[in-house]
N, CA, C, O and CB atoms as a CASP TS submission, in Angstrom:
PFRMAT TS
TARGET T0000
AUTHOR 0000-0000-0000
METHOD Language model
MODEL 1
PARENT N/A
ATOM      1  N   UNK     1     -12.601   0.571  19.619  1.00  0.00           N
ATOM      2  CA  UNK     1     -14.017   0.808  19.840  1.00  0.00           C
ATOM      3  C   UNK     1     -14.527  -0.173  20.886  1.00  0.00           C
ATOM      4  O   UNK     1     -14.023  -1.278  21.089  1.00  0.00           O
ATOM      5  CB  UNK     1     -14.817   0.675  18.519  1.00  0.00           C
ATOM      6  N   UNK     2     -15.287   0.195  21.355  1.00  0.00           N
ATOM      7  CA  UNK     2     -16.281  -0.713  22.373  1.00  0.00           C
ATOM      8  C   UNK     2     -17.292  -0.587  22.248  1.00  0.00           C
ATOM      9  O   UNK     2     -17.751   0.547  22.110  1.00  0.00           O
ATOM     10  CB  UNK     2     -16.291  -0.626  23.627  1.00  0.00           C
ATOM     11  N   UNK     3     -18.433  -2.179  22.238  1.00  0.00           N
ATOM     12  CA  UNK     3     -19.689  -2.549  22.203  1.00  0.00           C
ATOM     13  C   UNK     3     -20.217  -2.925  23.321  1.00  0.00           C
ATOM     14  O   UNK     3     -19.578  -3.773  23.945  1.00  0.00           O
ATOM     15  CB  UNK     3     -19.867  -3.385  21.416  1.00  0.00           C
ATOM     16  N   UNK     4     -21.634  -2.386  23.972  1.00  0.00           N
ATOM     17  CA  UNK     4     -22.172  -2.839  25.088  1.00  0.00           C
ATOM     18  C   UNK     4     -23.502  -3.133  24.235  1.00  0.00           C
ATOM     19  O   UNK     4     -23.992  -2.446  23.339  1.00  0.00           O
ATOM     20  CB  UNK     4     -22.175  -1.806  26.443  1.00  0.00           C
ATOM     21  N   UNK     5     -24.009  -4.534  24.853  1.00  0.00           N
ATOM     22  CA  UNK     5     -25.332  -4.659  23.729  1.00  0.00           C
ATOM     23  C   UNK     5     -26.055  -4.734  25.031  1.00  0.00           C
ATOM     24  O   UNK     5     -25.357  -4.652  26.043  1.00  0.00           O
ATOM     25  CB  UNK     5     -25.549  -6.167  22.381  1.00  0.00           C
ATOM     26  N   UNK     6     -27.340  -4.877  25.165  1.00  0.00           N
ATOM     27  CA  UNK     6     -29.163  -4.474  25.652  1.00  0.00           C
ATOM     28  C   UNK     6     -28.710  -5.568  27.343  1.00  0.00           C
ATOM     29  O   UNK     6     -29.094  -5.467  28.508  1.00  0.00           O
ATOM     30  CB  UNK     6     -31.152  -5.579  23.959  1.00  0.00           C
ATOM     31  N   UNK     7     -27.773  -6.499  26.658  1.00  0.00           N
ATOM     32  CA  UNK     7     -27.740  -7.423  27.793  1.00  0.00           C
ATOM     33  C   UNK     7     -26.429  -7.823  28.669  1.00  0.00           C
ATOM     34  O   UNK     7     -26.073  -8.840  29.264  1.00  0.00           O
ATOM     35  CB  UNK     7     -28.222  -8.581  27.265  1.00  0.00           C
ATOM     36  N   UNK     8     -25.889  -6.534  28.462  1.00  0.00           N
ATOM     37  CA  UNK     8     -24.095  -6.056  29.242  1.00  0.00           C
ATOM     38  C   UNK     8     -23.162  -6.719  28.339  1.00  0.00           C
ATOM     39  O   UNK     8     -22.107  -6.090  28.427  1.00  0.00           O
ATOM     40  CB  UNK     8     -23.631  -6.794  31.125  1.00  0.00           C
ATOM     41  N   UNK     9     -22.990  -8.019  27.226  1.00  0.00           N
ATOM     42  CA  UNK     9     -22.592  -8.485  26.945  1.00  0.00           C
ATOM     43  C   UNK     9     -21.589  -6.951  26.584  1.00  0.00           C
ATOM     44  O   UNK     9     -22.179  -5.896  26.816  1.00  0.00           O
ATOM     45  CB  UNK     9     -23.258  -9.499  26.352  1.00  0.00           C
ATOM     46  N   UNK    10     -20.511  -6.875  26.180  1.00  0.00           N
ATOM     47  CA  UNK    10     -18.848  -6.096  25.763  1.00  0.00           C
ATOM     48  C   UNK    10     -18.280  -6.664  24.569  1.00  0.00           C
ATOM     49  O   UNK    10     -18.438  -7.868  24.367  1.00  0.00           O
ATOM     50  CB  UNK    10     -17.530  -6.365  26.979  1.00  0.00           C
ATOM     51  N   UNK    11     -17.644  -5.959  23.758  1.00  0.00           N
ATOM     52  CA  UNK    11     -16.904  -6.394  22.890  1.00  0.00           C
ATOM     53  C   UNK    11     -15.793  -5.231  22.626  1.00  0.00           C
ATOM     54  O   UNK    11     -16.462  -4.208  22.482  1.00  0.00           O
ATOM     55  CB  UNK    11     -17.741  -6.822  21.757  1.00  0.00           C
ATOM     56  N   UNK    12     -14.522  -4.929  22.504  1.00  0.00           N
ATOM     57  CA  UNK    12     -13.849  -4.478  22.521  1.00  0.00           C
ATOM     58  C   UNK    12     -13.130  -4.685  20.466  1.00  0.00           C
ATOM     59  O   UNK    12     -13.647  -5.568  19.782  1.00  0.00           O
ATOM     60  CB  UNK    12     -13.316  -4.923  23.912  1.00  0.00           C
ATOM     61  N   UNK    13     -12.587  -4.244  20.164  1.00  0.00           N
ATOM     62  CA  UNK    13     -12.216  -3.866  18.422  1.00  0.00           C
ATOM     63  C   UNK    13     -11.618  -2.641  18.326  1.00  0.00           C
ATOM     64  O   UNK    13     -11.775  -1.555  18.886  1.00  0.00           O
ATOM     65  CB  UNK    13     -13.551  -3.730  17.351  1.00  0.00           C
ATOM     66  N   UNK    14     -10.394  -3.378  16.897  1.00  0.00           N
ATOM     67  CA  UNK    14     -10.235  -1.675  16.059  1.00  0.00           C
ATOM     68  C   UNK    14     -10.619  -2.214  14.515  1.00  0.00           C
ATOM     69  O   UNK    14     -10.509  -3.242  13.846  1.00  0.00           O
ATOM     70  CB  UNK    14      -8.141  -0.748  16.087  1.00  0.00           C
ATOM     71  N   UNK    15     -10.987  -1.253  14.423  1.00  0.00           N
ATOM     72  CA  UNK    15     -11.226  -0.709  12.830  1.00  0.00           C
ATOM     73  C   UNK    15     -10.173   0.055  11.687  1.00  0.00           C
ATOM     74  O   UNK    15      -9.743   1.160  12.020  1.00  0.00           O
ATOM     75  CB  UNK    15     -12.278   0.324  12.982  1.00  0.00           C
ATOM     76  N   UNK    16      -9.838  -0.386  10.631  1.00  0.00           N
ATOM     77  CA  UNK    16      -9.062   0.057  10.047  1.00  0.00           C
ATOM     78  C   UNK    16      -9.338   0.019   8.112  1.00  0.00           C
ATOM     79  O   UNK    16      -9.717  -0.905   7.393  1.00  0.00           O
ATOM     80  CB  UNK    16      -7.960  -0.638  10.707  1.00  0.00           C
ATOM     81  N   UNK    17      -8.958   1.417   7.789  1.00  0.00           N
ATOM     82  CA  UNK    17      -9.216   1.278   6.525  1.00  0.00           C
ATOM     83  C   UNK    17      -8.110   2.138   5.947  1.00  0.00           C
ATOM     84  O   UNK    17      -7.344   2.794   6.654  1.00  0.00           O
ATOM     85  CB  UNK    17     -10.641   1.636   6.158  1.00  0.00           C
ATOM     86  N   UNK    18      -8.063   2.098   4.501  1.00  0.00           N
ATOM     87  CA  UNK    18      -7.044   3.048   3.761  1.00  0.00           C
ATOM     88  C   UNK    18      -7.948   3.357   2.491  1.00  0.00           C
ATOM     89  O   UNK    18      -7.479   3.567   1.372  1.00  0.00           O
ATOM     90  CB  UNK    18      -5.406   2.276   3.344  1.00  0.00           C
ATOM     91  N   UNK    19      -9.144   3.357   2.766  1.00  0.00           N
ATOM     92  CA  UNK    19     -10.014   4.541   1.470  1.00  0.00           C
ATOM     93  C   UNK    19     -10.219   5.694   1.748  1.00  0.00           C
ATOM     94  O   UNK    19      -9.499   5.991   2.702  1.00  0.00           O
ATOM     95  CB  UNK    19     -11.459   4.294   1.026  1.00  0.00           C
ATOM     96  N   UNK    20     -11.138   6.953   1.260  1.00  0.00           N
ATOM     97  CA  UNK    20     -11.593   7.936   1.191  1.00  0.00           C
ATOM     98  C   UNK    20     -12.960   7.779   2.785  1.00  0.00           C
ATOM     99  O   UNK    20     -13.761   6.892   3.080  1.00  0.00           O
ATOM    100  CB  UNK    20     -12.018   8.102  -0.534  1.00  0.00           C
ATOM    101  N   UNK    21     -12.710   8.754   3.252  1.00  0.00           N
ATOM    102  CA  UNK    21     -13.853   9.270   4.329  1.00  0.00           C
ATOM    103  C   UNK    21     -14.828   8.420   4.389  1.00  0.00           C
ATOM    104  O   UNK    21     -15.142   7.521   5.170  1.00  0.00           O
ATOM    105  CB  UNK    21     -14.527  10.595   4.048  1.00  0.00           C
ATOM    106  N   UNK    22     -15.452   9.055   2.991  1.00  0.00           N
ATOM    107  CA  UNK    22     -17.090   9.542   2.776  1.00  0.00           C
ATOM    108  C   UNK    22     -17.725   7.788   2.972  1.00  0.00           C
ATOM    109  O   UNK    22     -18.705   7.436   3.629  1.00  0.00           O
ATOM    110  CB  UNK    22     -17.513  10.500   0.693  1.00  0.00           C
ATOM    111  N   UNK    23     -16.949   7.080   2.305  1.00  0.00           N
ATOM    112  CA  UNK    23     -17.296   5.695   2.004  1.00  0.00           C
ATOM    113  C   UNK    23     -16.050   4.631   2.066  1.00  0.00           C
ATOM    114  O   UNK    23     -14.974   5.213   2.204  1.00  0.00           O
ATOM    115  CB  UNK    23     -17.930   5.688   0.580  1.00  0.00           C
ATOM    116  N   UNK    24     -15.966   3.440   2.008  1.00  0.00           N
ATOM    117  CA  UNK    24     -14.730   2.430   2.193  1.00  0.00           C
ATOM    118  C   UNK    24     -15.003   0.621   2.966  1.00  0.00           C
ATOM    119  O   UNK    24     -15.932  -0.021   3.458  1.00  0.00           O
ATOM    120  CB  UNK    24     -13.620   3.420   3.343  1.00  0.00           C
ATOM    121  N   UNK    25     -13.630   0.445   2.675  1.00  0.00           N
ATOM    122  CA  UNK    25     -13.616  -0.853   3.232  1.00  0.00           C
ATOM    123  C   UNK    25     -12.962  -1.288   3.666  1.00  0.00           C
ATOM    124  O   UNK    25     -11.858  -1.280   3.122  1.00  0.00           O
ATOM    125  CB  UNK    25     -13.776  -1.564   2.823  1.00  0.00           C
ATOM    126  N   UNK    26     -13.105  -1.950   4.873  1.00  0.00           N
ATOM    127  CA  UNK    26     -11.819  -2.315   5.803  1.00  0.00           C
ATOM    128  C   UNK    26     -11.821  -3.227   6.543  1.00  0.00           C
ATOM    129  O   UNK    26     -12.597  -4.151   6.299  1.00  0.00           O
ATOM    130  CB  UNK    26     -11.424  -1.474   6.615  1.00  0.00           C
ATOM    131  N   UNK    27     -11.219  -3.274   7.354  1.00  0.00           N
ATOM    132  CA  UNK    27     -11.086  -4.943   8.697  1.00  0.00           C
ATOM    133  C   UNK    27     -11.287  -4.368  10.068  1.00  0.00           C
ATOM    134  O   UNK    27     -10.711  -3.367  10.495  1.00  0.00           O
ATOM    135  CB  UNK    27      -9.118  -5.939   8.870  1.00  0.00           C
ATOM    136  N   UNK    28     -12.329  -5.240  10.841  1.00  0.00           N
ATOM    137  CA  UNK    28     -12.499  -4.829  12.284  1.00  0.00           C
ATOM    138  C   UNK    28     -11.857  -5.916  13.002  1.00  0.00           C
ATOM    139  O   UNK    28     -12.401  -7.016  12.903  1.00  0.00           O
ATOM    140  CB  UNK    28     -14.029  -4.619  12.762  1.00  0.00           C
ATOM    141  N   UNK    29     -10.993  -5.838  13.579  1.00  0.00           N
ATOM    142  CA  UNK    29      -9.962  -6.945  14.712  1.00  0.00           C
ATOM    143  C   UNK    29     -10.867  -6.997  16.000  1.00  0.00           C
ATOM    144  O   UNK    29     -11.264  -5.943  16.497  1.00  0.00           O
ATOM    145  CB  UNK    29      -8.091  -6.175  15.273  1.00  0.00           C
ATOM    146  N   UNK    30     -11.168  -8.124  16.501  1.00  0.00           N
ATOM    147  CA  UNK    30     -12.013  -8.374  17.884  1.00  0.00           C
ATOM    148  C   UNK    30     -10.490  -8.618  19.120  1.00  0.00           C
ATOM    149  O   UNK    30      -9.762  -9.562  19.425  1.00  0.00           O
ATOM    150  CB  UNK    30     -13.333 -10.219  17.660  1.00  0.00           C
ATOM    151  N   UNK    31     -10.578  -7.626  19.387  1.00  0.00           N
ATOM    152  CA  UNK    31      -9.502  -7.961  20.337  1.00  0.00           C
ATOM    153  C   UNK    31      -9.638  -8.828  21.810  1.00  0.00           C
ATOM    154  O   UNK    31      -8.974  -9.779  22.224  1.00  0.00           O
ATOM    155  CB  UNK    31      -9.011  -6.685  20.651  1.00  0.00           C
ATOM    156  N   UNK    32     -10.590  -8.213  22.317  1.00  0.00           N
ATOM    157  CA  UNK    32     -11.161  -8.587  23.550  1.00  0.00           C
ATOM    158  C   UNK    32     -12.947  -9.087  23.609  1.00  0.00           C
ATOM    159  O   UNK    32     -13.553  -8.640  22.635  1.00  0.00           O
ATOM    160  CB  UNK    32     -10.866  -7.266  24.443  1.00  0.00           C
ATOM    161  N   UNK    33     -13.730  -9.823  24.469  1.00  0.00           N
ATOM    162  CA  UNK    33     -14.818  -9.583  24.640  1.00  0.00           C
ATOM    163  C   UNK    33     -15.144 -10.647  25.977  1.00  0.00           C
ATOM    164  O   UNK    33     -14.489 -11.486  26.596  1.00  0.00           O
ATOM    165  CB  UNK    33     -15.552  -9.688  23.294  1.00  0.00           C
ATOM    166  N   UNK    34     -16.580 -10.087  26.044  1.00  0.00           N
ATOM    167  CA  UNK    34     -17.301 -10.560  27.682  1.00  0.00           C
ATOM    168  C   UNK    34     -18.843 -11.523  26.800  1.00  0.00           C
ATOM    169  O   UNK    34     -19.670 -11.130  25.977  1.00  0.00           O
ATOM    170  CB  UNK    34     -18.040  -8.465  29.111  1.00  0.00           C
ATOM    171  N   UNK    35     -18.704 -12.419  27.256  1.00  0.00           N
ATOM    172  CA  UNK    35     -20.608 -13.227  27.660  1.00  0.00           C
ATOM    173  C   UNK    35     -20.500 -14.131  25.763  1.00  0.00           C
ATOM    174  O   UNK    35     -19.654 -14.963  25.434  1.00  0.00           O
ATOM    175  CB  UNK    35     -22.854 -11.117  27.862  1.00  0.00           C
ATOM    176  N   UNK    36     -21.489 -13.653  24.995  1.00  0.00           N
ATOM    177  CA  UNK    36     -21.893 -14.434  23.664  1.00  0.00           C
ATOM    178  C   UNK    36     -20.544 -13.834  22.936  1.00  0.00           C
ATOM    179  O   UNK    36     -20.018 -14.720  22.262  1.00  0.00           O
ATOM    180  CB  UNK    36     -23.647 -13.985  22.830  1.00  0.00           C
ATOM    181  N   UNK    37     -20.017 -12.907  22.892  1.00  0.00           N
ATOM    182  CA  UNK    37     -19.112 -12.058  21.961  1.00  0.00           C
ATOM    183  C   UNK    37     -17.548 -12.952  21.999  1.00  0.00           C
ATOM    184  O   UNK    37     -16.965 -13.085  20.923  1.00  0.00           O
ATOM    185  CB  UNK    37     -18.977 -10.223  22.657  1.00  0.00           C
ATOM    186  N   UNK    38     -17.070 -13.402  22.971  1.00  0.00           N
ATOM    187  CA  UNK    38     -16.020 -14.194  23.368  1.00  0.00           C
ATOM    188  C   UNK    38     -15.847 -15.087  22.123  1.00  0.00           C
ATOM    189  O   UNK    38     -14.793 -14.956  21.501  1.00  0.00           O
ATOM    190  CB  UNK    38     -16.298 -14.963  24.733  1.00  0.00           C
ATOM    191  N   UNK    39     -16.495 -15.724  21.811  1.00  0.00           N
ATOM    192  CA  UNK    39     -16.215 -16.533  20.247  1.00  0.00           C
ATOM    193  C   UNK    39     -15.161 -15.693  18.804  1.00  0.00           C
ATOM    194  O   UNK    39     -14.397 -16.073  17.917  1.00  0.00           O
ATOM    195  CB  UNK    39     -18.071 -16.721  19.506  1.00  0.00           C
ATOM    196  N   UNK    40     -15.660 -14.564  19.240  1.00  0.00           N
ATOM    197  CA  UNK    40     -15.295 -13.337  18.203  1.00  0.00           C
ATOM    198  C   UNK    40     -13.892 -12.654  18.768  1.00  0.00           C
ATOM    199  O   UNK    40     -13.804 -11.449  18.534  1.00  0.00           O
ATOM    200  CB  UNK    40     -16.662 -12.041  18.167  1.00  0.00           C
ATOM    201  N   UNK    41     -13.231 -13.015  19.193  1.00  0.00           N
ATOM    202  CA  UNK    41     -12.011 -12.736  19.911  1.00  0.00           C
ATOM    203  C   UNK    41     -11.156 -13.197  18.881  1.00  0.00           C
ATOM    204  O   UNK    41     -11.206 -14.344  18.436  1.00  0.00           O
ATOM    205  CB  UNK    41     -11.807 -13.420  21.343  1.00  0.00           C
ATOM    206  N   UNK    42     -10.429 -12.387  18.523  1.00  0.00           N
ATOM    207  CA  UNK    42      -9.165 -12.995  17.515  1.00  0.00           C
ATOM    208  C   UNK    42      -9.972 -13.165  15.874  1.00  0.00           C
ATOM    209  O   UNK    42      -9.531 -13.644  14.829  1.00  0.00           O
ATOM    210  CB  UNK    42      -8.492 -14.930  18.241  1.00  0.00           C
ATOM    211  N   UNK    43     -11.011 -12.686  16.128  1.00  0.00           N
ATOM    212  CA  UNK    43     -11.287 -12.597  14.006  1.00  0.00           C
ATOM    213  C   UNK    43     -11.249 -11.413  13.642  1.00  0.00           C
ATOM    214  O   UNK    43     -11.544 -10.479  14.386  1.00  0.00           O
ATOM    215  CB  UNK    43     -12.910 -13.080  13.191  1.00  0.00           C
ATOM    216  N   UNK    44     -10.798 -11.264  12.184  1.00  0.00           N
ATOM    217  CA  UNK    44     -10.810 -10.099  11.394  1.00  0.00           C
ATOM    218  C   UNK    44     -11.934 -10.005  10.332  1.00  0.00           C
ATOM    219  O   UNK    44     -11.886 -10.955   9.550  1.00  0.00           O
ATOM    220  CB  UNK    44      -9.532  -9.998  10.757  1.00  0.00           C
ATOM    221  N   UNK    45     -12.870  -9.180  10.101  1.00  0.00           N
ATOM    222  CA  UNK    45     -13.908  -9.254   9.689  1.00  0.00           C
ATOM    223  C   UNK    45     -14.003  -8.260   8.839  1.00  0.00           C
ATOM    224  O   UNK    45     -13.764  -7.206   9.429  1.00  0.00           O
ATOM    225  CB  UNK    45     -14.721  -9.343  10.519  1.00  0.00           C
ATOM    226  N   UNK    46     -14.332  -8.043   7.311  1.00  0.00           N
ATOM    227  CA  UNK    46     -14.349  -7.442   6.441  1.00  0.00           C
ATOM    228  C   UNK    46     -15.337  -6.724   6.904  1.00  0.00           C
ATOM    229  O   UNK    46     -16.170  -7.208   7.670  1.00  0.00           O
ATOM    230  CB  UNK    46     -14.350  -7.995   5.357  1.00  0.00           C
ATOM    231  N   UNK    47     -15.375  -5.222   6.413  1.00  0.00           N
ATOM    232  CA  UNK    47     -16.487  -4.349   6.271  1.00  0.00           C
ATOM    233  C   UNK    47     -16.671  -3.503   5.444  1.00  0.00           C
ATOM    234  O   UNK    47     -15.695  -3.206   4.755  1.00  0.00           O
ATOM    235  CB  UNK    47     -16.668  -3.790   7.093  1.00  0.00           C
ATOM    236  N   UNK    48     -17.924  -2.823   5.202  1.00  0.00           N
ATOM    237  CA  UNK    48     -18.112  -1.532   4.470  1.00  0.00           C
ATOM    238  C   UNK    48     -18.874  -0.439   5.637  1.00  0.00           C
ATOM    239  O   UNK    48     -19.523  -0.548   6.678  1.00  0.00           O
ATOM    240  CB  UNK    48     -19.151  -1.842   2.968  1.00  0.00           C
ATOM    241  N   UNK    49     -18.361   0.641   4.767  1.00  0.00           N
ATOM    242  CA  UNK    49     -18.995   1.850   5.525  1.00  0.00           C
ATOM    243  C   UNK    49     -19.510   2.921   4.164  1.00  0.00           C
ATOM    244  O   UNK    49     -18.986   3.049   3.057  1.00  0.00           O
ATOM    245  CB  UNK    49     -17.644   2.688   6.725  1.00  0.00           C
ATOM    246  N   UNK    50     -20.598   3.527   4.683  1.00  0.00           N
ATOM    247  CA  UNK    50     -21.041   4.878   4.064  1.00  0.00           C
ATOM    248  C   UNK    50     -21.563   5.991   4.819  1.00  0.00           C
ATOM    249  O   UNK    50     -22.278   5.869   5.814  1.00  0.00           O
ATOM    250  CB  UNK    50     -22.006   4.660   3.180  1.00  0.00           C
ATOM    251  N   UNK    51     -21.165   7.126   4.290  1.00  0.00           N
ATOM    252  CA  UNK    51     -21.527   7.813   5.489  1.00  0.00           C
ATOM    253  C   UNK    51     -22.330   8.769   4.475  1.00  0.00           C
ATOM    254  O   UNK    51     -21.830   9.140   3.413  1.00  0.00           O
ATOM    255  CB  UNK    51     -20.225   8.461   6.598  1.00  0.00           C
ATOM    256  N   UNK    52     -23.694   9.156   4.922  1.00  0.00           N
ATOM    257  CA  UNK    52     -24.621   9.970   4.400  1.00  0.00           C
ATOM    258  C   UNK    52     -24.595  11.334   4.840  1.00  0.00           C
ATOM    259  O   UNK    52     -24.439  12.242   4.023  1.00  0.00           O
ATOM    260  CB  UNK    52     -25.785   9.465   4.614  1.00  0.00           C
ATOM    261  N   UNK    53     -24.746  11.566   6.156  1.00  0.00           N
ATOM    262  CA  UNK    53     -24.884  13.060   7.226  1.00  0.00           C
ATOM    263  C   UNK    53     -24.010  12.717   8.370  1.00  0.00           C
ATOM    264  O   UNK    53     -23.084  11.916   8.498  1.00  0.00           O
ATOM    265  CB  UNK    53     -26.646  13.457   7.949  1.00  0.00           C
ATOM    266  N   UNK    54     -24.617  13.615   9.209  1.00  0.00           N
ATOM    267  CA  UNK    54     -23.678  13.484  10.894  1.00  0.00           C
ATOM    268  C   UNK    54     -24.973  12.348  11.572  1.00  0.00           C
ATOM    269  O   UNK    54     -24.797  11.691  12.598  1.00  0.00           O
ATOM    270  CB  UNK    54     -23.509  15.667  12.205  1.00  0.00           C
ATOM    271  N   UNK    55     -25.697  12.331  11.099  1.00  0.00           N
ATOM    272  CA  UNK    55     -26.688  11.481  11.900  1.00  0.00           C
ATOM    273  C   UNK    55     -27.047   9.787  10.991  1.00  0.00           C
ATOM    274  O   UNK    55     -27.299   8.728  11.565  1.00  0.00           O
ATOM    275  CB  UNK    55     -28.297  12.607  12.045  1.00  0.00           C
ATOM    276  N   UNK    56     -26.971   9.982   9.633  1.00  0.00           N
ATOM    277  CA  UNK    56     -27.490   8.624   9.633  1.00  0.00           C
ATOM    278  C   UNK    56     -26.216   8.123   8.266  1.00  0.00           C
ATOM    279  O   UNK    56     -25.817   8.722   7.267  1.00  0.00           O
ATOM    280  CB  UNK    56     -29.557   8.537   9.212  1.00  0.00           C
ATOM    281  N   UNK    57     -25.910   6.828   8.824  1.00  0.00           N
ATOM    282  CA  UNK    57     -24.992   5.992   7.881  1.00  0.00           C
ATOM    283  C   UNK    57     -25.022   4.345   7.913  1.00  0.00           C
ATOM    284  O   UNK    57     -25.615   3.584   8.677  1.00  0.00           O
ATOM    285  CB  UNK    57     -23.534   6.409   8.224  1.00  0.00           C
ATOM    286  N   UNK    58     -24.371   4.148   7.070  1.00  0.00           N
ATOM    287  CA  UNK    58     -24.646   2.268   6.680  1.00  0.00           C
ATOM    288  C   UNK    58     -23.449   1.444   7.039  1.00  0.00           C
ATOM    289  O   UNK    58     -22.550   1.712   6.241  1.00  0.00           O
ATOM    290  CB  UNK    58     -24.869   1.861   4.821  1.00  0.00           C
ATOM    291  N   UNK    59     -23.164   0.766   7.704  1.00  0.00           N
ATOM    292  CA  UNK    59     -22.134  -0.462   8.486  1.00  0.00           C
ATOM    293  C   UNK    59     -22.670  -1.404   8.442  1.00  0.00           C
ATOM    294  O   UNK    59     -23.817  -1.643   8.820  1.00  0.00           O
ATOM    295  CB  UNK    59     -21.719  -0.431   9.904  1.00  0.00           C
ATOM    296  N   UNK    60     -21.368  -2.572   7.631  1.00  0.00           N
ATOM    297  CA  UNK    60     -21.681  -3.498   7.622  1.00  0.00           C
ATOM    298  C   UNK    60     -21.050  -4.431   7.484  1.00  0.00           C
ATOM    299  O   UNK    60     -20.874  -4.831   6.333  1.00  0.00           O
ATOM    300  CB  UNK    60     -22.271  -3.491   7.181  1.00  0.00           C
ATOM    301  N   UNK    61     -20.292  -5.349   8.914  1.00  0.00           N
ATOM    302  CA  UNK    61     -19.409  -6.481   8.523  1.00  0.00           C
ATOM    303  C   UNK    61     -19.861  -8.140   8.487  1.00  0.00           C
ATOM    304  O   UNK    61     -21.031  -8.300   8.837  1.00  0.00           O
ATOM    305  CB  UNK    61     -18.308  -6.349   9.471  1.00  0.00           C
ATOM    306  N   UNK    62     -19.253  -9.186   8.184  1.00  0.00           N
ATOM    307  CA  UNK    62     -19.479 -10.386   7.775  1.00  0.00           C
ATOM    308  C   UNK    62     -17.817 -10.968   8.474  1.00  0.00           C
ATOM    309  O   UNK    62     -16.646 -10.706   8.199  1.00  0.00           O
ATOM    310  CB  UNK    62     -19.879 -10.449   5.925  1.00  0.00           C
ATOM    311  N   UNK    63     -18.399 -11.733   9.334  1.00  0.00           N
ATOM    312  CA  UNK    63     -17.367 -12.546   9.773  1.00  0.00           C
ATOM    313  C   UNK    63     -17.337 -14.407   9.955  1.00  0.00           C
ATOM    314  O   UNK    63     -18.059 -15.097  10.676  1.00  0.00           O
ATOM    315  CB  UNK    63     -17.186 -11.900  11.028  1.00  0.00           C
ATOM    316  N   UNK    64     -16.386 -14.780   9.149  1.00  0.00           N
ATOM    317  CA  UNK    64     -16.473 -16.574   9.005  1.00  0.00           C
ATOM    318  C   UNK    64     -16.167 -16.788  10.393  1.00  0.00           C
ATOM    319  O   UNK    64     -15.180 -16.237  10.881  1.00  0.00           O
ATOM    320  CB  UNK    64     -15.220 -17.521   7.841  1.00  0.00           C
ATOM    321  N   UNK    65     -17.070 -17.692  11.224  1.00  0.00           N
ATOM    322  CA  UNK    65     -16.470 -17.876  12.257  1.00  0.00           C
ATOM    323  C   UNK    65     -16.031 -19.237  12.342  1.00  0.00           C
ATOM    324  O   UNK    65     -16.469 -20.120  11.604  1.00  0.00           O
ATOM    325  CB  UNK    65     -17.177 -17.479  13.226  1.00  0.00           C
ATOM    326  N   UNK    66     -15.171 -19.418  13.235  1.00  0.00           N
ATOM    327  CA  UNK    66     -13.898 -20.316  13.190  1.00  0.00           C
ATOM    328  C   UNK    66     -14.783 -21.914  13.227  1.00  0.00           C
ATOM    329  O   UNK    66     -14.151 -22.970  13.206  1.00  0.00           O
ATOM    330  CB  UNK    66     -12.635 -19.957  14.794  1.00  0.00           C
TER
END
């Protein structure tokens, strides 16, 4: 996946889980990044997901940083 935020900053990630679709929990790997995000390079960060419709759902990770 790739992140562009309001101020070009980049962040590059994969995401990975082994639950059901609808809902789950998993690890996002920061593989790469550009500007404030660079700190976040090399952490694995727990998450949850829910997914409601095609339009609205809940994400949400927490990462210790180093």
């Amino acid at each position: 996946c790739e992140l562009e935020d309001s101020e070009g900053d980049k962040a590059w990630f994969s995401i990975t889980r082994n639950t059901e679709m609808d809902a789950g929990v998993g690890v996002t790997s920061y593989l790469a990044a550009t500007g404030k995000y660079k700190k976040m390079i090399g952490l694995n960060c727990p998450y949850a997901v829910k997914y409601f419709d095609k339009e609205f759902n809940f994400y949400k990770h927490k990462c210790k940083m180093k």
